[in-house]
FIFI-269020 format. One line per field, with one value per residue (C-alpha): residue in three letters; x, y, z; residue number from 1. Coordinates in Angstrom, 2 decimals, m for minus. Example, Ala and Ser with C-alpha at 12.3 -4.5 7.8 and 13.67 -1.06 7.14 Angstrom:
code = [ALA,SER]
east = [12.30,13.67]
north = [m4.50,m1.06]
up = [7.80,7.14]
pos = [1,2]
This chain:
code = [UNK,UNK,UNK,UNK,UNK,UNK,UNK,UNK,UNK,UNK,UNK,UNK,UNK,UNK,UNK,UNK,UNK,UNK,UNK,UNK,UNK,UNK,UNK,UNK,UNK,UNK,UNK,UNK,UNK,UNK,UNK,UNK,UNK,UNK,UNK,UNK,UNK,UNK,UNK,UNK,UNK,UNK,UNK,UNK,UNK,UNK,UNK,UNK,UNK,UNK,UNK,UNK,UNK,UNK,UNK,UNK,UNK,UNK,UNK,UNK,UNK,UNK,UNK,UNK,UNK,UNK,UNK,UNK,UNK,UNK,UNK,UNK,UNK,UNK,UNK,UNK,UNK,UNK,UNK,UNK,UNK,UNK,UNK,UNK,UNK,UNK,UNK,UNK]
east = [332.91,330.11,326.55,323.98,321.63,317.97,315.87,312.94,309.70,307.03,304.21,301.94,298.75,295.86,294.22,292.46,289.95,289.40,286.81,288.02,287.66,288.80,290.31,292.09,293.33,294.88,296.82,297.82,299.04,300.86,302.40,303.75,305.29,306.76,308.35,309.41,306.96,303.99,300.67,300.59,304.20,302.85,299.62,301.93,303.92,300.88,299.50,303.01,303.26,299.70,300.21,303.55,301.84,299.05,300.88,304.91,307.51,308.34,305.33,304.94,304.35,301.79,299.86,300.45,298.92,296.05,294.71,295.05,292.91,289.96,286.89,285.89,282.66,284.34,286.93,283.51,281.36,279.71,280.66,277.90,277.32,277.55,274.12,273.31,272.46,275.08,273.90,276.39]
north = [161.71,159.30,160.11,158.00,155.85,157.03,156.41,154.50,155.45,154.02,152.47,154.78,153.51,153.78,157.42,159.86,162.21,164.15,167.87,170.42,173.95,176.26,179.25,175.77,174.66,177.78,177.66,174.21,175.11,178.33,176.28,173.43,175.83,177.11,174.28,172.96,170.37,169.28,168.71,164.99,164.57,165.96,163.79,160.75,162.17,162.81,159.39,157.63,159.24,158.55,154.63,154.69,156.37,153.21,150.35,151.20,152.45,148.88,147.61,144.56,144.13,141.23,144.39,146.67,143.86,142.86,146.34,146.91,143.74,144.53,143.69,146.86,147.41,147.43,150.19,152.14,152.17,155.13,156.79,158.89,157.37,159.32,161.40,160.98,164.41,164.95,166.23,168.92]
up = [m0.11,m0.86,m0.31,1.79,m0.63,m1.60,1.07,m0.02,m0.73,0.31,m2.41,m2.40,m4.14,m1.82,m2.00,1.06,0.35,3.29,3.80,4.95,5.66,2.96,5.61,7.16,3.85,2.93,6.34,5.97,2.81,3.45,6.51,4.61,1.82,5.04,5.52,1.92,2.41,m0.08,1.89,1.00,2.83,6.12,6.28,5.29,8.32,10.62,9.66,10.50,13.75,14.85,13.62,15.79,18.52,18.71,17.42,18.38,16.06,15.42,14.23,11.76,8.68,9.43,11.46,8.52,6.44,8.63,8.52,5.03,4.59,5.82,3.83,1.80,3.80,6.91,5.02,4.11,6.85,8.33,4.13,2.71,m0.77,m3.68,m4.37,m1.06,1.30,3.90,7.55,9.18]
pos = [1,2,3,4,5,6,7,8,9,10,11,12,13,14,15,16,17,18,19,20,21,22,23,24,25,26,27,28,29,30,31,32,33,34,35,36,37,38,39,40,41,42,43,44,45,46,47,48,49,50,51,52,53,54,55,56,57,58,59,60,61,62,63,64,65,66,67,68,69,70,71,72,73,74,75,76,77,78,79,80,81,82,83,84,85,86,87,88]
């Protein structure tokens, strides 16, 4: 019996740093081990679905493409730069 081919994986080059609670974290965590998942595969999943749920499971490359160039400042706005106090 021959096996399906390797699904493809995506380029993954661009990198999210997110805060977030430690007691969440741990959950997160304990919930993707759960699952046999790493926590980077469910945000990639949780960012797929929420792109789908906006733009349509079918969309483009030209829209995947016009959002991923957007002028740096745009990309940063509303960032607290480094050294700089952070209000909660």
């Amino acid at each position: 019996m021959k096996s399906a081919p390797p699904v493809a994986l995506e380029a993954r080059t661009a990198r999210l740093t997110i805060l977030i609670d430690p007691r969440k974290k741990a959950v997160f965590d304990k919930l993707c081990a759960g699952e046999d998942s790493t926590p980077s595969q469910v945000v990639r999943r949780l960012i797929r679905a929420y792109i789908e749920q906006r733009l349509g499971p079918k969309w483009s490359a030209a829209s995947r493409t016009a959002t991923a160039a957007k002028p740096a400042a745009t990309v940063r706005a509303g960032r607290t730069p480094r050294g700089a106090a952070r209000v909660r």
